[in-house]
C-alpha positions, 0 to 999 in steps of 0.5 A: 633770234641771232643772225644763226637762227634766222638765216636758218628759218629763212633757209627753211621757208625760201622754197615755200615761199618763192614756190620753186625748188632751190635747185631750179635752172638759172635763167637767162636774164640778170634778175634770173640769175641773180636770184638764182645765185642768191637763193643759193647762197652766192650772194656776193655774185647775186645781190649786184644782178638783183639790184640792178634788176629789181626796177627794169622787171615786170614779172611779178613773180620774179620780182617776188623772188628777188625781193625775197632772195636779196632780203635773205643775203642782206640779212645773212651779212647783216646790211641792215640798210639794204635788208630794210630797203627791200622789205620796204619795196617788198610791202609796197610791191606786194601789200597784203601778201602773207609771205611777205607779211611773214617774212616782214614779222622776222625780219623786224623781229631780228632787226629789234633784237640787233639793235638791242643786243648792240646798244647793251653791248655799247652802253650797258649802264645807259638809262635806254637799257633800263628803258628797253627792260621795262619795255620787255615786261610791259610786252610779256605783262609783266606790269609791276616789274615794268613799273618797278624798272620804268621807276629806275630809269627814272632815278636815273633820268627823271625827265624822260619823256613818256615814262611817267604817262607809261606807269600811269597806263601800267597802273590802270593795267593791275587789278583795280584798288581803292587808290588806282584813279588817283595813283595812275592821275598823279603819273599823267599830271607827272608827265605833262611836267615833264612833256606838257605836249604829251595829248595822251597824257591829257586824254587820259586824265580827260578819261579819269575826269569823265569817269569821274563826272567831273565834266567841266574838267574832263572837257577841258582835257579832251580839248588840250589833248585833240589841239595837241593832236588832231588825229587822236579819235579817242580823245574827240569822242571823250569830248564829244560825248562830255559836251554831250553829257552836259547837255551841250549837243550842238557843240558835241556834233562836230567833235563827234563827226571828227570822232566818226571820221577818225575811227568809222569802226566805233560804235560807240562814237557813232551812237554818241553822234545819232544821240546829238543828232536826234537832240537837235531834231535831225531825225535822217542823220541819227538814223544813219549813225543808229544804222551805223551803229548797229552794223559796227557793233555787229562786225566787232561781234562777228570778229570776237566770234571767229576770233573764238572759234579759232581760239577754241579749234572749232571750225569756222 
């Protein structure tokens, strides 16, 4: 989207959001009348009255219409630090708002697409533009050219941090094939040359491992890759639940308590932790994770639903 196209959707949806007409009486006050200046497109006399504004107003509908008013004229004259600025003060004002969540969608979206046009039209032979062509693949699903471009920018750069562990997720990505295990093992082990610190590199082979039934292998994984990064959810439950599975509950529990803690929406880390309570005779903590368990895995289920319904047009 260039900065054409989306003045013009702003321009077009302005008036939805901000509820009021364009051609609305200026009011009195400077946040007023800079707002009002900016929704039509004066932006030069507006943005100084709502910067100036923007922090001494109560009103929240005026501070929503400022917001918005002032994004819109840093946007059109490309001040992208000013457009950033406001759209951070907009999320944190008004978080949760869909307006402002639309809004936020294009504006990122524009942002992404500035940068890129810009850093092709500085460095067109860069590897980071072999990169952000292997990345448009990868969003459109386009896995083998995006493993084909990530393989280029490897030619050029081999020690590109996170472009092996990217083929490697690519791989597990097409359709299996009898070498797709040790295909997509040989990428994470590449990787972890490159960038030994990458943990995600070391859950994913630590999941080819437990896959596997290699389990001695797969905890040794999971453990190097939650030392690495100890918010990494998915990599405490794999360890918690190959502890587990090596008949090693009293070191799975907390592992799996810090899997739960992590991510309390999986229920299948919550079933995880009630087995090793239950192994250790502690009947009201497994109950409570059962419990858990079964009430997460309906709401995943209720949400595929709707999800469903909404896909198909049916009414809710």
């Amino acid at each position: 989207m260039n900065r054409k196209t989306f003045s013009t959707v702003f321009v077009a949806v302005l008036p939805i959001l901000l509820g009021r007409p364009l051609n609305a009486q200026t009011e009195s006050s400077p946040g007023e009348r800079g707002t009002e200046l900016a929704e039509h497109g004066r932006c030069q006399e507006g943005m100084p009255l709502i910067q100036q504004a923007l922090g001494q107003t109560q009103d929240s509908a005026l501070k929503k219409r400022m917001g918005v008013a002032g994004l819109r004229c840093a946007m059109m004259f490309d001040r992208q630090g000013d457009a950033t600025s406001l759209l951070a003060w907009l999320e944190e004002q008004f978080p949760h708002d869909p307006d402002i969540l639309f809004l936020a969608a294009h504006v990122y979206w524009d942002l992404f697409q500035r940068s890129q046009k810009a850093l092709i039209d500085a460095a067109p032979d860069s590897p980071l533009v072999v990169q952000l062509n292997a990345e448009g693949f990868e969003r459109q699903g386009a896995w083998k050219q995006a493993i084909d471009e990530y393989r280029i920018l490897l030619q050029r750069a081999p020690n590109t941090p996170g472009v092996h562990y990217r083929i490697g997720r690519l791989i597990q990505e097409l359709p299996p094939t009898a070498t797709t295990a040790d295909d997509a093992r040989k990428e994470f082990e590449a990787e972890l040359k490159v960038f030994p610190e990458n943990a995600m590199a070391e859950y994913s082979l630590g999941e080819l491992a437990r896959q596997a039934n290699q389990l001695p292998q797969a905890i040794g994984h999971f453990t190097r890759a939650v030392n690495l990064n100890a918010s990494l959810g998915d990599a405490f439950f794999g360890l918690g639940r190959s502890l587990l599975d090596s008949d090693r509950a009293p070191d799975a529990v907390a592992p799996l308590e810090r899997a739960v803690k992590l991510e309390p929406e999986n229920p299948g880390a919550h079933l995880a932790l009630a087995t090793a309570y239950q192994r250790l005779g502690r009947k009201e903590d497994a109950a409570r994770e059962f419990a858990l368990q079964k009430s997460t895995a309906e709401k995943i289920q209720q949400t595929t639903n709707a999800v469903r319904k909404g896909i198909a047009g049916e009414a809710p």
